[in-house]
C-alpha positions in Angstrom: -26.3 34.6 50.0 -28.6 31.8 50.0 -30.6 30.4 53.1 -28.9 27.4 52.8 -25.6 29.4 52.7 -26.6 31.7 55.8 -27.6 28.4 57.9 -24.2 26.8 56.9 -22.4 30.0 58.1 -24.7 30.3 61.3 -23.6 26.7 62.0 -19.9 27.5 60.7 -19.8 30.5 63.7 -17.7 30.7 66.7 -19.8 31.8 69.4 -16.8 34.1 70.7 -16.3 36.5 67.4 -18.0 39.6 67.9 -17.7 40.7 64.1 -18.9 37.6 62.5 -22.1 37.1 64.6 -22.2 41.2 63.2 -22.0 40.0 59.9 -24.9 37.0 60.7 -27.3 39.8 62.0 -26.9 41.9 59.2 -27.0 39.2 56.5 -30.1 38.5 58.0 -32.0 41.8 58.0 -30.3 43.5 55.0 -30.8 40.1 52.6 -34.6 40.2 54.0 -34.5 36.6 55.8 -36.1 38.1 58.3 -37.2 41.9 59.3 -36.4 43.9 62.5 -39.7 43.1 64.1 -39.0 39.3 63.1 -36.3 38.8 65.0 -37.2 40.4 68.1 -39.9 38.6 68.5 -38.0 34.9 67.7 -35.5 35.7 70.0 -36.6 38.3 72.4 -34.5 41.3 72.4 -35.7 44.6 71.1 -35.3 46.8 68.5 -32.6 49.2 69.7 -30.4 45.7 70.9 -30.8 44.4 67.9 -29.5 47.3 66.1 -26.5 47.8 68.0 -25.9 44.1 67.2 -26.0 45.1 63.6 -24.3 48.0 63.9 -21.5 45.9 66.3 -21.8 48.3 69.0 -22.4 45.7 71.3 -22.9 41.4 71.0 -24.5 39.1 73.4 -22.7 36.4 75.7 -21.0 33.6 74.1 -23.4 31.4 75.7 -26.3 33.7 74.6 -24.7 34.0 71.0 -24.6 30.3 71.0 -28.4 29.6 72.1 -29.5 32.6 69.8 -27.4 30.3 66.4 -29.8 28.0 67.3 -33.3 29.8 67.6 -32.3 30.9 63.9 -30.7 28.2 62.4 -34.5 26.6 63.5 -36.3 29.4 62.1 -34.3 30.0 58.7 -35.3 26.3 58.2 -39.1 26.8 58.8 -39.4 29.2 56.2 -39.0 28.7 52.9 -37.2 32.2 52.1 
């Protein structure tokens, strides 16, 4: 998947399904668009959070899911990955 593709899917996303914002996390950290460490820091929840979002054990808030789209629909298109 490109970046482009990954932003259009971000952007695509319903803020209430649990498996696709799964699948968004994962893309992200297995495709290398950004590491673990990465996105913490951008959007502030740790390491063993974000791995139970990978791992779909758990999902923010649809509200939360929603503002979090954004933070990395704006950082996907800082970087030229």
């Amino acid at each position: 998947m490109t970046r482009n593709e990954l932003i259009l899917k971000i952007q695509a996303a319903s803020k209430e399904d649990d498996k696709e914002f799964q699948e968004i996390i994962a893309t992200l950290l297995d495709q290398g668009f950004l590491t673990e460490t990465d996105l913490c820091r951008e959007i502030g929840a740790s390491k063993p959070t974000i791995r139970r979002w990978k791992e779909g054990k758990s999902s923010p808030l649809p509200l939360m899911r929603l503002h979090l789209f954004k933070r990395l629909i704006k950082k996907l298109q800082e970087n030229d990955l």
